[in-house]
N, C-alpha and C positions, 0 to 999 in steps of 0.2 A: 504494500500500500504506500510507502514512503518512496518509492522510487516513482513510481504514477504522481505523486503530487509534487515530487521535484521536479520531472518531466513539464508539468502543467506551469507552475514558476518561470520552468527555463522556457518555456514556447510564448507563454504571455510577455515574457524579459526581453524576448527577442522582436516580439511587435513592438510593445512598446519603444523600446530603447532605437528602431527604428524611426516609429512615429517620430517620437522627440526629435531624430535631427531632419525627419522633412519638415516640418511645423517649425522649428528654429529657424529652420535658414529660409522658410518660406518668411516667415514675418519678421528675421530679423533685417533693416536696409543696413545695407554694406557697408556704410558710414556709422560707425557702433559707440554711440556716445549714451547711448540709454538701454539697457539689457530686457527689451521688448521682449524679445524669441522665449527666454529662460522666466518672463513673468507670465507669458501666455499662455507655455506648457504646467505651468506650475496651478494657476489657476483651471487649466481645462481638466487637470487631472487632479487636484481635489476635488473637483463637482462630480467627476465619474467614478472616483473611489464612493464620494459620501456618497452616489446613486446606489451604488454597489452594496454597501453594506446597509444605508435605508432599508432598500428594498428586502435585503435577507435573504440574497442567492442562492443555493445547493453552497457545501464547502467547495467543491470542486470548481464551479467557477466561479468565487471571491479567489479563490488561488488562481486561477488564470487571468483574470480582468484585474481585480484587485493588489493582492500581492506583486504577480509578476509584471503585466503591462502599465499598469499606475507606477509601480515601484521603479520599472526601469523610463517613464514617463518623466517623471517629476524628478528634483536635481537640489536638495537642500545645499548640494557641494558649490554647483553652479553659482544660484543666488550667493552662496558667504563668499567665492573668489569675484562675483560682482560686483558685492556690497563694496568691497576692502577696494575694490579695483577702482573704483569711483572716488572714493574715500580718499585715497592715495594718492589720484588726477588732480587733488587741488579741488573737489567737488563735494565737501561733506553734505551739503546742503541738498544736492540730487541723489548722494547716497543714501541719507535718512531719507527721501519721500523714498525712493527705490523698495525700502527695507520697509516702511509702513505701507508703503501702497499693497505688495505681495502681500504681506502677513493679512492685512483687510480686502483685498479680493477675493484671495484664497478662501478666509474665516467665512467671508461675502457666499463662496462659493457655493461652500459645506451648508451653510445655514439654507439658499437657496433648493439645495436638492433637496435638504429635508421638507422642505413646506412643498416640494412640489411633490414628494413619494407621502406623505402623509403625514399621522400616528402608528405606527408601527401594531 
């Protein structure tokens, strides 16, 4: 049974972590002074994690949506080499909205799916 749901992990790990870099580099523009790409997978994949666990999936796929393509989706590493990267540019002032804007779309995001999946 553990190897079927590493399987599931590793096959959700491998769309995702796909997705994330077409969606990156879809929406990041070339000229990279604002980490759009890394705010917008961060937010699209909190709202489909909290869909995912709202809703109350089988285990099998919160392991493949959930754990594995969310997980290799979204990029906490991302965001903190963003955050500093900004920060270090001479830019604290776009680093903090950076750093609050995530944390409240994201929060934003989660709270949205749950009103939209229900009361459980």
């Amino acid at each position: 049974m553990a190897m079927i749901e590493a399987v599931l992990v590793g096959v959700g790990g491998a769309v995702g972590a796909t997705a994330r870099y077409l969606v990156g580099t879809f929406v990041q523009p070339a000229e990279r002074r604002f980490p759009v790409g890394t705010l917008v997978v961060n937010v699209l994949g909190s709202f489909v994690l909290a869909l995912v666990a709202f809703l109350g999936v089988p285990s099998d796929l919160f392991l493949l949506v959930g754990v594995g393509a969310c997980g290799a989706f979204t990029t906490f590493s991302s965001f903190s080499v963003d955050t500093l990267r900004l920060w270090e540019s001479d830019r604290p002032g776009l680093a903090a909205v950076y750093a609050l804007s995530t944390l409240m779309l994201a929060t934003g995001a989660v709270a949205t799916a749950g009103l939209l999946v229900g009361p459980a």
